[in-house]
mmCIF file of the C-alpha atoms, coordinates in Angstrom:
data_MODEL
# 
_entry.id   MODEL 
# 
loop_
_atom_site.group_PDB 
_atom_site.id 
_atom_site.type_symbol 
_atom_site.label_atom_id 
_atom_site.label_alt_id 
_atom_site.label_comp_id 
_atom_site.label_asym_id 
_atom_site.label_entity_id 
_atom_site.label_seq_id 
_atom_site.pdbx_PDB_ins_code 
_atom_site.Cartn_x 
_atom_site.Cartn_y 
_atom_site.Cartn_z 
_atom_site.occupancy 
_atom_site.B_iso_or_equiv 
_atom_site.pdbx_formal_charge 
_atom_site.auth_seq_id 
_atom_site.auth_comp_id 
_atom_site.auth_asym_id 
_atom_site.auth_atom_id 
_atom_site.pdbx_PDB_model_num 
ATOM 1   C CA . UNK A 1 1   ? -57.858  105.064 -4.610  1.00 0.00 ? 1   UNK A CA 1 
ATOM 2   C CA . UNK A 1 2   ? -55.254  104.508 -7.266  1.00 0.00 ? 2   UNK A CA 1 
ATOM 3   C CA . UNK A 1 3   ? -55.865  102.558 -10.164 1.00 0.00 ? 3   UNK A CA 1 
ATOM 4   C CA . UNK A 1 4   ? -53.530  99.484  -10.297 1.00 0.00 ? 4   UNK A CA 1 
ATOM 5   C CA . UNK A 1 5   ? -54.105  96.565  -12.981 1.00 0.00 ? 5   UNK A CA 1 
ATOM 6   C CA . UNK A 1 6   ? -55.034  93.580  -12.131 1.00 0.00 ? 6   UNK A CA 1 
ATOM 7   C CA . UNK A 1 7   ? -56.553  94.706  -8.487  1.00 0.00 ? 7   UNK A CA 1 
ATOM 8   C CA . UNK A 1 8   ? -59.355  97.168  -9.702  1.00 0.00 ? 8   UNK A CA 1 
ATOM 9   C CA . UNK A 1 9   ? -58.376  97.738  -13.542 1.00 0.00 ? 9   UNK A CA 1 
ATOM 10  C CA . UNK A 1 10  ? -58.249  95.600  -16.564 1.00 0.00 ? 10  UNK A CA 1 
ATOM 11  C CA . UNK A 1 11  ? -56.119  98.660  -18.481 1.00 0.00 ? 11  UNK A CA 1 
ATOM 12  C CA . UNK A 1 12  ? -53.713  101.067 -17.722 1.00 0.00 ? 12  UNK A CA 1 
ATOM 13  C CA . UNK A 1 13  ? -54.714  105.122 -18.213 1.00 0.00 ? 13  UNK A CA 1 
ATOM 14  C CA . UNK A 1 14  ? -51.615  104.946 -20.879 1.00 0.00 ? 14  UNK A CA 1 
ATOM 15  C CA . UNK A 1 15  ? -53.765  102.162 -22.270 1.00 0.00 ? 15  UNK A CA 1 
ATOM 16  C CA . UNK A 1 16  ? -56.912  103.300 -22.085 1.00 0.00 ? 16  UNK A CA 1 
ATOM 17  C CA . UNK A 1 17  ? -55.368  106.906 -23.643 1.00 0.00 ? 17  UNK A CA 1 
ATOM 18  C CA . UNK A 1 18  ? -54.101  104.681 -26.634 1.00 0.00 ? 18  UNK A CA 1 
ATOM 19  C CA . UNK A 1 19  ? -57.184  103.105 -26.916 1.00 0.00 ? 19  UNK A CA 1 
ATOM 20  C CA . UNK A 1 20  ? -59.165  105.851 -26.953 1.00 0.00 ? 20  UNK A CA 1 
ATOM 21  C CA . UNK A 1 21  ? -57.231  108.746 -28.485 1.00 0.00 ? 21  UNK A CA 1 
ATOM 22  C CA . UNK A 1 22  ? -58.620  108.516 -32.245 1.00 0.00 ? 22  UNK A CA 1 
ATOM 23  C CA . UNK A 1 23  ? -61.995  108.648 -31.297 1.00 0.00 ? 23  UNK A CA 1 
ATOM 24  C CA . UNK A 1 24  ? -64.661  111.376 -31.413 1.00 0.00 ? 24  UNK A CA 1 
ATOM 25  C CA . UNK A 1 25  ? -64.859  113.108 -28.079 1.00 0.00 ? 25  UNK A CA 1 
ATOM 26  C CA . UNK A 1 26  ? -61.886  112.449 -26.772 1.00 0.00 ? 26  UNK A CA 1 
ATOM 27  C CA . UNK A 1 27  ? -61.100  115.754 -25.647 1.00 0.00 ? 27  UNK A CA 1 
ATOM 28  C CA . UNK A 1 28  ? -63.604  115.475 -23.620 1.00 0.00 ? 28  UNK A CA 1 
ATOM 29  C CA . UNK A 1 29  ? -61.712  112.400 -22.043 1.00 0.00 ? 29  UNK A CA 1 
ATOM 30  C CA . UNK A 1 30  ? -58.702  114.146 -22.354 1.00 0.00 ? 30  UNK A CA 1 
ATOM 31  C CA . UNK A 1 31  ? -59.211  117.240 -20.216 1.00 0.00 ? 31  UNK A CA 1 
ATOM 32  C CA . UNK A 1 32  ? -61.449  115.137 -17.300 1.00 0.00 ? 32  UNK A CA 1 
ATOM 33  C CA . UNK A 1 33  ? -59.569  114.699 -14.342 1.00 0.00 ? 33  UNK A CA 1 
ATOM 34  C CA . UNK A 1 34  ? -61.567  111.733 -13.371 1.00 0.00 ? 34  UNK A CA 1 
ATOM 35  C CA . UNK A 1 35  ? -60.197  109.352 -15.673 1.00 0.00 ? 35  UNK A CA 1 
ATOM 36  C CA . UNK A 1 36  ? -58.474  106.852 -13.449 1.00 0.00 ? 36  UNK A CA 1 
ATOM 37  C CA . UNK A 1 37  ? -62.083  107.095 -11.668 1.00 0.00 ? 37  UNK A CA 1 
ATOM 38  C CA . UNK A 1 38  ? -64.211  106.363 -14.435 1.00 0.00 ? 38  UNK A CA 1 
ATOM 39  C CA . UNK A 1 39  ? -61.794  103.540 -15.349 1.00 0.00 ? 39  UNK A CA 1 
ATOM 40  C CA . UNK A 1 40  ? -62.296  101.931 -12.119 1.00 0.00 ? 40  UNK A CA 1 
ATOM 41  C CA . UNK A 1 41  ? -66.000  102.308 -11.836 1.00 0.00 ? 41  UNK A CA 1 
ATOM 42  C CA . UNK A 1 42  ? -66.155  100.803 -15.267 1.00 0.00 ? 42  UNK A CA 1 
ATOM 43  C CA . UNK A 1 43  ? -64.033  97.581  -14.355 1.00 0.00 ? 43  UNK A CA 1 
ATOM 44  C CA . UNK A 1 44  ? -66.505  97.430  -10.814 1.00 0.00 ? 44  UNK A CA 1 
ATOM 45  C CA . UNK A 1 45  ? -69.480  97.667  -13.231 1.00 0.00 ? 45  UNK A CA 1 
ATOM 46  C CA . UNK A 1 46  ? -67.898  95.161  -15.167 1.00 0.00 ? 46  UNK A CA 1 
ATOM 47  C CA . UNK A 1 47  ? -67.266  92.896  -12.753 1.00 0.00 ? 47  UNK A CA 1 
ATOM 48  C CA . UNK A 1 48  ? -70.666  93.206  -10.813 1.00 0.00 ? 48  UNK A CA 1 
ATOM 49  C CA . UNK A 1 49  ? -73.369  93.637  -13.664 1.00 0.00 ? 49  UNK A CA 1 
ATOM 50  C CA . UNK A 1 50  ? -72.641  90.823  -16.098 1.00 0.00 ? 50  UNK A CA 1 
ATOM 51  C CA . UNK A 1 51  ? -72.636  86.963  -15.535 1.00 0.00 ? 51  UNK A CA 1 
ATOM 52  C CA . UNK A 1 52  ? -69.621  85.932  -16.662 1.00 0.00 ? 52  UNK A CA 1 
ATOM 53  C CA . UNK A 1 53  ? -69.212  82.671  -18.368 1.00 0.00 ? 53  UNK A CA 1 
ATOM 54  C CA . UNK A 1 54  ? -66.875  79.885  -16.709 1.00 0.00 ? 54  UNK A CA 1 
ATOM 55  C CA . UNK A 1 55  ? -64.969  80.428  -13.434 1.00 0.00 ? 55  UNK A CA 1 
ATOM 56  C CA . UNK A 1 56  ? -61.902  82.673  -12.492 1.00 0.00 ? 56  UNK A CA 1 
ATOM 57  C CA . UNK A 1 57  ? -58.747  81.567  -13.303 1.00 0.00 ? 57  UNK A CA 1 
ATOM 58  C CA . UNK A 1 58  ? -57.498  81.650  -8.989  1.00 0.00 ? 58  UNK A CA 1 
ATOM 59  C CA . UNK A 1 59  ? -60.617  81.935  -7.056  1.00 0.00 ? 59  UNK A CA 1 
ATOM 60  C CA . UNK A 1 60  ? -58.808  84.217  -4.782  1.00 0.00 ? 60  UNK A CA 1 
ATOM 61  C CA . UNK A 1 61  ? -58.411  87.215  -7.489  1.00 0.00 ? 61  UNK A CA 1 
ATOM 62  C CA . UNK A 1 62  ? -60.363  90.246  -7.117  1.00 0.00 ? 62  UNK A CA 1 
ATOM 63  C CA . UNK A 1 63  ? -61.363  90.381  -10.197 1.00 0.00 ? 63  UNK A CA 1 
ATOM 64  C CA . UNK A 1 64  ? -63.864  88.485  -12.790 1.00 0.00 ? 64  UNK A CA 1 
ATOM 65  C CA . UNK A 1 65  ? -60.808  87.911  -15.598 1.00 0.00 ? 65  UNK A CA 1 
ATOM 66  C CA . UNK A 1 66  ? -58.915  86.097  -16.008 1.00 0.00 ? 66  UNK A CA 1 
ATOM 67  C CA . UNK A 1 67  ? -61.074  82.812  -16.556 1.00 0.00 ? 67  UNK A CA 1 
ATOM 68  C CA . UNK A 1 68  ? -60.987  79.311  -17.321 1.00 0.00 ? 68  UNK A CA 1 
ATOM 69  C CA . UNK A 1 69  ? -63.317  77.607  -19.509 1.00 0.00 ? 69  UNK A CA 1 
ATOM 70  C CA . UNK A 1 70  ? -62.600  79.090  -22.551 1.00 0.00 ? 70  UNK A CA 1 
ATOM 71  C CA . UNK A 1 71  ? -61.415  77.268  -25.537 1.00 0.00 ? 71  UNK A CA 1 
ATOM 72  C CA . UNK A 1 72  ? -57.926  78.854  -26.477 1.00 0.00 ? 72  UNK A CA 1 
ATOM 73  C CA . UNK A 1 73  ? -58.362  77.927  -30.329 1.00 0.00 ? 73  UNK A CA 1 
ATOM 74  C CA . UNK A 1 74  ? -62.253  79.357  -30.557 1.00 0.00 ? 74  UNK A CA 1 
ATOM 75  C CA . UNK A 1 75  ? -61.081  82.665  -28.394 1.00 0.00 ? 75  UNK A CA 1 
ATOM 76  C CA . UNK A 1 76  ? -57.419  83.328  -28.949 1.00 0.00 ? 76  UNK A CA 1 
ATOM 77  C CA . UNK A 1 77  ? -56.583  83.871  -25.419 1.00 0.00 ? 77  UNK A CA 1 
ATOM 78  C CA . UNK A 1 78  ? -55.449  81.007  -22.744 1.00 0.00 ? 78  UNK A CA 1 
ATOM 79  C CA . UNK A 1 79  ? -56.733  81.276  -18.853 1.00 0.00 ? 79  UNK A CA 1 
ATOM 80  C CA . UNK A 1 80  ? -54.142  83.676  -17.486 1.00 0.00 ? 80  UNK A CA 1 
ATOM 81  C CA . UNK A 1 81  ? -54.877  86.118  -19.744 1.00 0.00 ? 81  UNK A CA 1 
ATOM 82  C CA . UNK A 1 82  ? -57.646  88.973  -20.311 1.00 0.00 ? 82  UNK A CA 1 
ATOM 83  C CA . UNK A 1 83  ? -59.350  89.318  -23.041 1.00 0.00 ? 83  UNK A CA 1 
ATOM 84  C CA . UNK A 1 84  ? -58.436  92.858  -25.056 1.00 0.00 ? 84  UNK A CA 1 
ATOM 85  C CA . UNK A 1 85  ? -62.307  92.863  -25.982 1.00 0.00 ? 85  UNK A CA 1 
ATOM 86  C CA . UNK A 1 86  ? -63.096  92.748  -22.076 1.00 0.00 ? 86  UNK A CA 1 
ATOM 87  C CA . UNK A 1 87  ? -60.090  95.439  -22.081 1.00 0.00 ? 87  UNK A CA 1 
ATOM 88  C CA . UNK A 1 88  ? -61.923  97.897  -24.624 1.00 0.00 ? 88  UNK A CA 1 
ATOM 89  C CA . UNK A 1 89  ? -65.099  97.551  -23.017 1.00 0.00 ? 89  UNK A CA 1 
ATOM 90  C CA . UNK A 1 90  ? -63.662  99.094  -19.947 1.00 0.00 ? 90  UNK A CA 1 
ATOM 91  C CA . UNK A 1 91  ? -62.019  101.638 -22.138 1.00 0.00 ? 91  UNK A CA 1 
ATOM 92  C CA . UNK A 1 92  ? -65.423  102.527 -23.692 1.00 0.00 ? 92  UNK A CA 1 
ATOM 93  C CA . UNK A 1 93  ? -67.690  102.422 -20.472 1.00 0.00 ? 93  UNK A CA 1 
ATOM 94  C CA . UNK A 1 94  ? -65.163  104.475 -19.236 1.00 0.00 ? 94  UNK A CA 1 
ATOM 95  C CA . UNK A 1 95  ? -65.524  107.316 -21.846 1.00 0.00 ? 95  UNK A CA 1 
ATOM 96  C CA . UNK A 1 96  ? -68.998  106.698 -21.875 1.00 0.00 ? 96  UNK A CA 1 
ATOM 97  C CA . UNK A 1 97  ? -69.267  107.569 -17.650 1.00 0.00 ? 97  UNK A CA 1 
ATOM 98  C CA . UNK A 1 98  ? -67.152  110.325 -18.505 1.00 0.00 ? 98  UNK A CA 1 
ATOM 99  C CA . UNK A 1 99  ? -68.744  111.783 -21.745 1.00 0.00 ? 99  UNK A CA 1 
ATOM 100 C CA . UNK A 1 100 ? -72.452  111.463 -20.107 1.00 0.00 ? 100 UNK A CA 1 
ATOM 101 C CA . UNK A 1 101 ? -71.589  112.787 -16.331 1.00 0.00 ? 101 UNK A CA 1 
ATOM 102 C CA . UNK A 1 102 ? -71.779  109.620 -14.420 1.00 0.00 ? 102 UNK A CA 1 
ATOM 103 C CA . UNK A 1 103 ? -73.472  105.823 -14.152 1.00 0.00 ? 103 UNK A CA 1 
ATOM 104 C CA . UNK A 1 104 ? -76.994  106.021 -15.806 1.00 0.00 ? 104 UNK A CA 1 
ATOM 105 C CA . UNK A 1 105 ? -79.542  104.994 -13.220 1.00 0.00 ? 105 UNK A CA 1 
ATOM 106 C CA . UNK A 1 106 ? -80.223  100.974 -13.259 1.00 0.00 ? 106 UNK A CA 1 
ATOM 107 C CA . UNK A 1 107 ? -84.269  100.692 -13.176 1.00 0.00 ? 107 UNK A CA 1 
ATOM 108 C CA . UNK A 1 108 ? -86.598  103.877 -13.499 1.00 0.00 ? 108 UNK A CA 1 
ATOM 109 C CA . UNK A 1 109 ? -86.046  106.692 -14.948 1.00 0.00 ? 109 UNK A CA 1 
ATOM 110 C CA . UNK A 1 110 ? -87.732  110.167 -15.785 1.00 0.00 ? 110 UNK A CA 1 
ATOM 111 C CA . UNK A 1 111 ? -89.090  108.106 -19.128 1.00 0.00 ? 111 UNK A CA 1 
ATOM 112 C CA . UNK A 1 112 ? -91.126  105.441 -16.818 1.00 0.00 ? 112 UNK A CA 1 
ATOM 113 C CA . UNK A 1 113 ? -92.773  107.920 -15.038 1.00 0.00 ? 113 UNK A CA 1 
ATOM 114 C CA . UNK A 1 114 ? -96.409  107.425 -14.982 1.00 0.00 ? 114 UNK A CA 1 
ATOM 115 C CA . UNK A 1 115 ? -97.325  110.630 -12.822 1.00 0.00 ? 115 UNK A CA 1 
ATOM 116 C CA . UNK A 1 116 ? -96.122  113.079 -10.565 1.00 0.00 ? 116 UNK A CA 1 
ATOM 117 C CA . UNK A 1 117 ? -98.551  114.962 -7.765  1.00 0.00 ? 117 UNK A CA 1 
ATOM 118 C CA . UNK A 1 118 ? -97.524  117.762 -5.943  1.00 0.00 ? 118 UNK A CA 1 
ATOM 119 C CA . UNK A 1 119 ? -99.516  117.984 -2.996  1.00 0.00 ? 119 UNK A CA 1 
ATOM 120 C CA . UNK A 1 120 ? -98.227  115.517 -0.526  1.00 0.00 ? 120 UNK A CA 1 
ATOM 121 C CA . UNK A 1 121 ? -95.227  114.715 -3.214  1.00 0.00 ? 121 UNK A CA 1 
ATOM 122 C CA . UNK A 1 122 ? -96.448  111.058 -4.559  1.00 0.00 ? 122 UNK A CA 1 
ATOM 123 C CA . UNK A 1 123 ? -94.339  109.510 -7.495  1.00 0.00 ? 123 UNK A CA 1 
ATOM 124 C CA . UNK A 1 124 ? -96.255  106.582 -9.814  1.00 0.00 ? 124 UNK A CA 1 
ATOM 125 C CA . UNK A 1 125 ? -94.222  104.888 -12.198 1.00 0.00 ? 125 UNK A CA 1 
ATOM 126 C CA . UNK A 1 126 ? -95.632  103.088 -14.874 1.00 0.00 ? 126 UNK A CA 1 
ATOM 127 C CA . UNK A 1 127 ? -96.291  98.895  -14.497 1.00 0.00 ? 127 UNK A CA 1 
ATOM 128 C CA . UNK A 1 128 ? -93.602  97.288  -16.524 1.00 0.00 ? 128 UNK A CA 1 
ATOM 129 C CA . UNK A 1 129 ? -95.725  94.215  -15.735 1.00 0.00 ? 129 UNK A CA 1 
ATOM 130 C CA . UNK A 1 130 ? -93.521  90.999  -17.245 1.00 0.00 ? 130 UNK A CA 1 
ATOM 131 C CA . UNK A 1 131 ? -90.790  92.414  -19.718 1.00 0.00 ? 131 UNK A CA 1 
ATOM 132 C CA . UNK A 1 132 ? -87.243  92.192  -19.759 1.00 0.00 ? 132 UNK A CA 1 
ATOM 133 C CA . UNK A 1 133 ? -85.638  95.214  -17.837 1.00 0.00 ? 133 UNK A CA 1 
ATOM 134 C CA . UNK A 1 134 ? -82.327  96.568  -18.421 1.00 0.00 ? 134 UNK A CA 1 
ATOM 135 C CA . UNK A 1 135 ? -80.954  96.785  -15.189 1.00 0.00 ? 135 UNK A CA 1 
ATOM 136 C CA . UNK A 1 136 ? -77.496  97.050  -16.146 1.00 0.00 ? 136 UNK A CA 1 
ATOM 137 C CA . UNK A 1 137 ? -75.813  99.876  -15.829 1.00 0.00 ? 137 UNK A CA 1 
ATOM 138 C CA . UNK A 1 138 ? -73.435  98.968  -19.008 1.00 0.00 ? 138 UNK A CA 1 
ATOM 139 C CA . UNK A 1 139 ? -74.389  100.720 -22.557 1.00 0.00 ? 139 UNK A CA 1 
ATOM 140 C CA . UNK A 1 140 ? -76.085  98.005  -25.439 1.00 0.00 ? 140 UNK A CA 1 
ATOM 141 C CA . UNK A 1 141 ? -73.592  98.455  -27.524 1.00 0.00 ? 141 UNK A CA 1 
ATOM 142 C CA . UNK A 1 142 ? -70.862  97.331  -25.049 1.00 0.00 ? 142 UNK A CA 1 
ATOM 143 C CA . UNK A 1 143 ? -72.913  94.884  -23.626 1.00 0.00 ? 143 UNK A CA 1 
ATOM 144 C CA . UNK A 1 144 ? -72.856  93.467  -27.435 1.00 0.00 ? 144 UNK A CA 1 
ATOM 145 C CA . UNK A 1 145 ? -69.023  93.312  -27.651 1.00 0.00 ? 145 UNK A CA 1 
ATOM 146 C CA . UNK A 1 146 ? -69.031  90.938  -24.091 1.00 0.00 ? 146 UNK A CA 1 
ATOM 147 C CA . UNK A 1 147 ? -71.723  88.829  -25.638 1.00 0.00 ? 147 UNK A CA 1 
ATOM 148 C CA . UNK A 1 148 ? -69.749  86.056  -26.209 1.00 0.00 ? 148 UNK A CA 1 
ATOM 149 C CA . UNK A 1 149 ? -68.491  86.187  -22.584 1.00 0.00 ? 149 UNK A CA 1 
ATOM 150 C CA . UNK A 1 150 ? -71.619  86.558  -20.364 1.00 0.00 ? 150 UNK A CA 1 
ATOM 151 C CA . UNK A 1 151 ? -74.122  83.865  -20.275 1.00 0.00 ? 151 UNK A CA 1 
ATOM 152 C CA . UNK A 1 152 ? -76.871  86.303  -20.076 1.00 0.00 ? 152 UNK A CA 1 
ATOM 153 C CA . UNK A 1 153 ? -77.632  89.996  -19.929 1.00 0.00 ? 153 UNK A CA 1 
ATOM 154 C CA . UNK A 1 154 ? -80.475  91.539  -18.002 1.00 0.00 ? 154 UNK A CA 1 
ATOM 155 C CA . UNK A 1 155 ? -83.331  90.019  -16.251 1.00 0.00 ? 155 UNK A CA 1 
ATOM 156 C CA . UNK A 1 156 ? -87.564  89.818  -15.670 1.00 0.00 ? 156 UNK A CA 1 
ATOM 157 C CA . UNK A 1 157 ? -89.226  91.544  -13.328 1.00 0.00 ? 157 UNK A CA 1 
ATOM 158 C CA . UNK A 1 158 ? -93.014  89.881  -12.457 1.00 0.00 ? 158 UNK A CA 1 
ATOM 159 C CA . UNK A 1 159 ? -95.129  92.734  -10.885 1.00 0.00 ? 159 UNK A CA 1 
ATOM 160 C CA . UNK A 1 160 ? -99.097  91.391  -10.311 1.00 0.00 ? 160 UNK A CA 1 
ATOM 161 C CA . UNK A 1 161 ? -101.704 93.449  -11.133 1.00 0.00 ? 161 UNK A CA 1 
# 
């Protein structure tokens, strides 16, 4: 699949090059072949993991941005027009599926396990019991830059005992 803006992208590559091209690590970008890839999972991720604030601007588009309900004054953008902080944070979930291998897992991981037997194979993870689980897929520190955007981030998970 070929990235095209607007359909499964946010950013161009040349813009996502631009926009990451002083950073540390980005020859790591640089030489990956995956690149339009990683873009494209990161706009899917972005589109599917957060709850965006508001309502698409056509509710035909197949993407989350452009919205409507944003005040133009407070946010410096009008309704046909995304964001370049929603832009960036493609760009840098991106790099970050790029630099790290892949998507980091969305619930367990080798950190929750509880214990691991051998014979028979049986896998315990630990009880999270009632805390808030990260089940996004999207890095904190880009989920900080969309703050202002999503009307919440994560969710509880109520296991009984």
């Amino acid at each position: 699949m070929s990235l095209v803006v607007g359909t499964n992208s946010y950013v161009s590559l040349n813009e996502a090059e631009e926009y990451l091209s002083d950073r540390y690590g980005y020859a790591t970008w640089q030489s990956s072949e995956y690149q339009e890839v990683a873009l494209i999972s990161a706009a899917r991720l972005l589109d599917t993991q957060l709850s965006w604030k508001y309502s698409k601007t056509e509710s035909d588009q197949t993407m989350q941005w452009p919205r409507i309900g944003f005040d133009e004054a407070v946010f410096g953008f009008d309704e046909d027009t995304v964001p370049q902080i929603v832009k960036d944070a493609q760009c840098e979930l991106a790099f970050d599926i790029i630099e790290n291998g892949g998507i980091k897992p969305a619930f367990q991981t080798q950190d929750d396990i509880k214990r691991i037997k051998a014979d028979t194979v049986e896998l315990e993870y630990r009880s999270m019991g009632m805390q808030k689980l990260d089940n996004s897929r999207i890095p904190s520190h880009i989920k900080k830059m969309l703050k202002p955007f999503v009307s919440s981030i994560g969710v509880y998970r109520l296991e009984r005992a």
